[in-house]
C-alpha positions as CSV (number, residue, x, y, z in Angstrom):
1,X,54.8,76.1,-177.2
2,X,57.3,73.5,-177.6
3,X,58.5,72.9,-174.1
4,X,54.7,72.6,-173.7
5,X,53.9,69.7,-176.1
6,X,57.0,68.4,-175.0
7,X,56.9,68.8,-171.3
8,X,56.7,64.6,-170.6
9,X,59.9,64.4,-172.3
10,X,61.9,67.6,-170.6
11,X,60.7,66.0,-167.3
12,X,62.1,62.7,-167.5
13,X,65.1,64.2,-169.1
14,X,65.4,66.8,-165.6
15,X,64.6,63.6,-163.7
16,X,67.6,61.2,-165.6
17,X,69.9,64.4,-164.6
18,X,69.4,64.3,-161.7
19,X,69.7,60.8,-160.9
20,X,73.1,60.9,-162.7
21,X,73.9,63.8,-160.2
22,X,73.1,61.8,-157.2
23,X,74.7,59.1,-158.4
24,X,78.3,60.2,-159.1
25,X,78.0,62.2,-155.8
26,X,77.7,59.2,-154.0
27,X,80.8,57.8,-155.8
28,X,82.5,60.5,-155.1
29,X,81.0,60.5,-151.3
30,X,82.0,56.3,-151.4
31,X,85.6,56.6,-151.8
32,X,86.7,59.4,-150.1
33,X,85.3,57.1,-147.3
34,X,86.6,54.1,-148.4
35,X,89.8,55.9,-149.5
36,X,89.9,57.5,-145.7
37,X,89.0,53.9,-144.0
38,X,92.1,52.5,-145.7
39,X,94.5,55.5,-144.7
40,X,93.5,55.2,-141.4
41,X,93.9,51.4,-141.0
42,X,97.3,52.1,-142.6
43,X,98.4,54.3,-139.7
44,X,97.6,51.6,-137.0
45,X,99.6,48.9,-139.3
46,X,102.6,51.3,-139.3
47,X,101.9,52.1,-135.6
48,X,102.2,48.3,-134.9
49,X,105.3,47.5,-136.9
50,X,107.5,50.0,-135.3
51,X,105.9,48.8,-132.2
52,X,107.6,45.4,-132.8
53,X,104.0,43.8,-133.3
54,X,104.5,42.3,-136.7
55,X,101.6,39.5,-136.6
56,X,99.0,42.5,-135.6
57,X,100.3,44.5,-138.1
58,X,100.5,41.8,-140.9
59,X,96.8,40.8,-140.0
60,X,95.8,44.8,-140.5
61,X,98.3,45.1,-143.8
62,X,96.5,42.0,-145.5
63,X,93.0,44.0,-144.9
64,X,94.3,46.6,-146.2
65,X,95.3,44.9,-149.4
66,X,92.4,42.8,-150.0
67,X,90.0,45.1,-149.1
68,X,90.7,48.3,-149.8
69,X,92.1,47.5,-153.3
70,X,93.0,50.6,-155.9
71,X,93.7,52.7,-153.1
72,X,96.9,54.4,-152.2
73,X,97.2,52.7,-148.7
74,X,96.8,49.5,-151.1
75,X,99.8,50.0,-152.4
76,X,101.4,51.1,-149.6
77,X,100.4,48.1,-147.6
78,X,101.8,45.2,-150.0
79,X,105.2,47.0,-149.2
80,X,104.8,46.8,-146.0
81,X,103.5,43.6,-145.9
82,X,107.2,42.6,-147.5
83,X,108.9,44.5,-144.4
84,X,106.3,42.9,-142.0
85,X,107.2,39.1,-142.7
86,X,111.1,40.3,-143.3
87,X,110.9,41.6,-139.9
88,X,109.3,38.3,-138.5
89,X,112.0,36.4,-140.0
90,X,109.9,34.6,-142.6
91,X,111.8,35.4,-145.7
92,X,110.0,33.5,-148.2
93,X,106.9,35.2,-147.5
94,X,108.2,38.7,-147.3
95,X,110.2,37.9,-150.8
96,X,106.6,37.0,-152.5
97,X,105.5,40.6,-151.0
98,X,108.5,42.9,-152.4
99,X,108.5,41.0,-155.6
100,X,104.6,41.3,-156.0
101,X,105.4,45.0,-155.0
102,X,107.7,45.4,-157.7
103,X,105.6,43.6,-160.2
104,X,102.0,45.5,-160.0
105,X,103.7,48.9,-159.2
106,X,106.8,49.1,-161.7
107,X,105.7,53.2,-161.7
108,X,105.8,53.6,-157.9
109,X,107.9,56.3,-155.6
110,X,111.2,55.6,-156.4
111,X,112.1,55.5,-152.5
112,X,109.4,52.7,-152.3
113,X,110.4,51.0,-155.5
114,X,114.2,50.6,-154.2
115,X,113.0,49.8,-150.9
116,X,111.2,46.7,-152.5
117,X,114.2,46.1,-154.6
118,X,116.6,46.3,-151.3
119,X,113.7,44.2,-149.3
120,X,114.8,41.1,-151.9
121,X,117.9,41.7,-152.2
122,X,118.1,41.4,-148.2
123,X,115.8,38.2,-148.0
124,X,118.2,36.5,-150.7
125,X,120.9,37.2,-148.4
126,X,119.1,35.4,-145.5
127,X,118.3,32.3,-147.8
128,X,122.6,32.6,-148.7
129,X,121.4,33.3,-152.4
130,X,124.2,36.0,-152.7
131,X,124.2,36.4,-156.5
132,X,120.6,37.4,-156.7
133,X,120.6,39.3,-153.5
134,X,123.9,41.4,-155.6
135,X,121.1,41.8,-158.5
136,X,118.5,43.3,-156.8
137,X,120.5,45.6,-154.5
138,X,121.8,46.9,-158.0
139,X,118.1,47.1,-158.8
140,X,117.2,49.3,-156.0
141,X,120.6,51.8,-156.8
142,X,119.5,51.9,-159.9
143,X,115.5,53.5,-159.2
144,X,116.9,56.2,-156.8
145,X,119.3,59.4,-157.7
146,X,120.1,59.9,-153.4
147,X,123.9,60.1,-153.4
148,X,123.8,59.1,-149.7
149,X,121.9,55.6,-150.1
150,X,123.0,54.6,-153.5
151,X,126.8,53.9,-152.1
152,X,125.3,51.8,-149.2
153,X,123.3,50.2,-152.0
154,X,126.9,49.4,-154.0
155,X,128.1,48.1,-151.2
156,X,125.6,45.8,-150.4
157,X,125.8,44.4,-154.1
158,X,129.8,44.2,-153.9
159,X,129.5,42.2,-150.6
160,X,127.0,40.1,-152.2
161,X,129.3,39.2,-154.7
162,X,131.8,38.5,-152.5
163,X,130.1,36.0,-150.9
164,X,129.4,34.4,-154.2
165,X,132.8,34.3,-155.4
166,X,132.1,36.2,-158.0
167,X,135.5,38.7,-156.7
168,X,135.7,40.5,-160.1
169,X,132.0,41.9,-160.5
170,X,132.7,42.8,-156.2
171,X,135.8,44.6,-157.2
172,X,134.3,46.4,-160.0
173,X,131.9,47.9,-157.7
174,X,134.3,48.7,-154.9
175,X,135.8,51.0,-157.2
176,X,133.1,52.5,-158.3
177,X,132.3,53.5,-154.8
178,X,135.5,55.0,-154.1
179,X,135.8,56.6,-157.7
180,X,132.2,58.1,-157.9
181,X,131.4,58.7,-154.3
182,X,134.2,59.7,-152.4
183,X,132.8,61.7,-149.8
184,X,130.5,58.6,-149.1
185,X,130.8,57.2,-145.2
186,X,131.0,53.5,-146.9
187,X,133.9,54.5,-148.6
188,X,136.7,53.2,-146.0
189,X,134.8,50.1,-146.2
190,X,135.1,49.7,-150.2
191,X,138.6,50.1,-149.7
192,X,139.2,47.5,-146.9
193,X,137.6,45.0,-148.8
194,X,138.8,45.7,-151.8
195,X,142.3,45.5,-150.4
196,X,141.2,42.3,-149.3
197,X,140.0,40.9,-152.7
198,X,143.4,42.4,-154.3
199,X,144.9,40.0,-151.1
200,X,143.1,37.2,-152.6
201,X,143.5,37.0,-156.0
202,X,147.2,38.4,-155.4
């Protein structure tokens, strides 16, 4: 008798569900498209940089990153972008990229995260700004655990400092190599130039 009197009102209320239903299948329907658009322009981007065709792929990335915002491949693409312009020898562009990278995405894979890290550190050394290219390679060792890449990492940063002059914070890392790694393959390395530093300031 209720559901009689009241029938208007149990109507609309059936209608309003299923509006709301519709609606948040399309959403759903939406981005998996959008989600599956952007994963697939992604794959021709990294297609194109291993192909050596940096502007095509820098063209694809920044569609990727403008349009397809919130997305994995979103994220994926602003690293990219970094490695794109590193790759086309245009180092102030591809530092605004990593360090953007690092900026928005502080939570991100650790492999991409150091990457990004590594990506500055490697554009500071192009622009001969060897201190800050030793900080971020420290950066990058410091988001991975990977006992193969973080010596490499070390090295990088000891280098660095090498070229800076700043011999003592080189040499502390050359020893860290050989003391914490030393099955590493950079290890021979660490020591050569470490004997060369001990040449130096001997």
């Amino acid at each position: 008798e209720y559901v009689q009197k009241h029938s208007r009102e149990f109507l609309i209320a059936g209608a309003g569900v299923v509006v709301v239903i519709f609606i948040v299948l399309f959403v759903i329907s939406s981005n998996k498209s959008h989600n599956q658009k952007a994963a697939e322009l992604l794959g021709k981007a990294r297609v194109e940089l291993e192909s050596g065709e940096f502007q095509i792929a820098t063209t694809d990335l920044q569609t990727i990153w403008r349009s397809y915002k919130g997305t994995n491949a979103a994220q994926e693409a602003l690293y990219l972008l970094g490695n794109a312009y590193y790759y086309g020898k245009d180092y102030d562009q591809a530092l605004q990229y990593f360090q953007e990278f690092v900026s928005r995405y502080p939570k991100a894979d650790p492999l991409l995260l150091s990457g990004a890290y590594s990506g500055i550190g490697d554009c500071h050394m192009q622009k001969k700004e060897y201190a800050q290219a030793a900080e971020s390679y420290l950066q990058a060792a410091g988001k991975i655990t990977d006992d193969f890449v973080i010596p490499n990492l070390l090295l990088s940063a000891a280098q660095s400092y090498s070229y800076a002059n700043q011999l003592d914070k080189a040499k502390e890392l050359y020893e860290r190599i050989i003391t914490k790694y030393p099955n590493s393959k950079v290890v021979t390395q660490a020591r050569l130039e470490l004997a060369e530093i001990s040449a130096q300031k001997g």
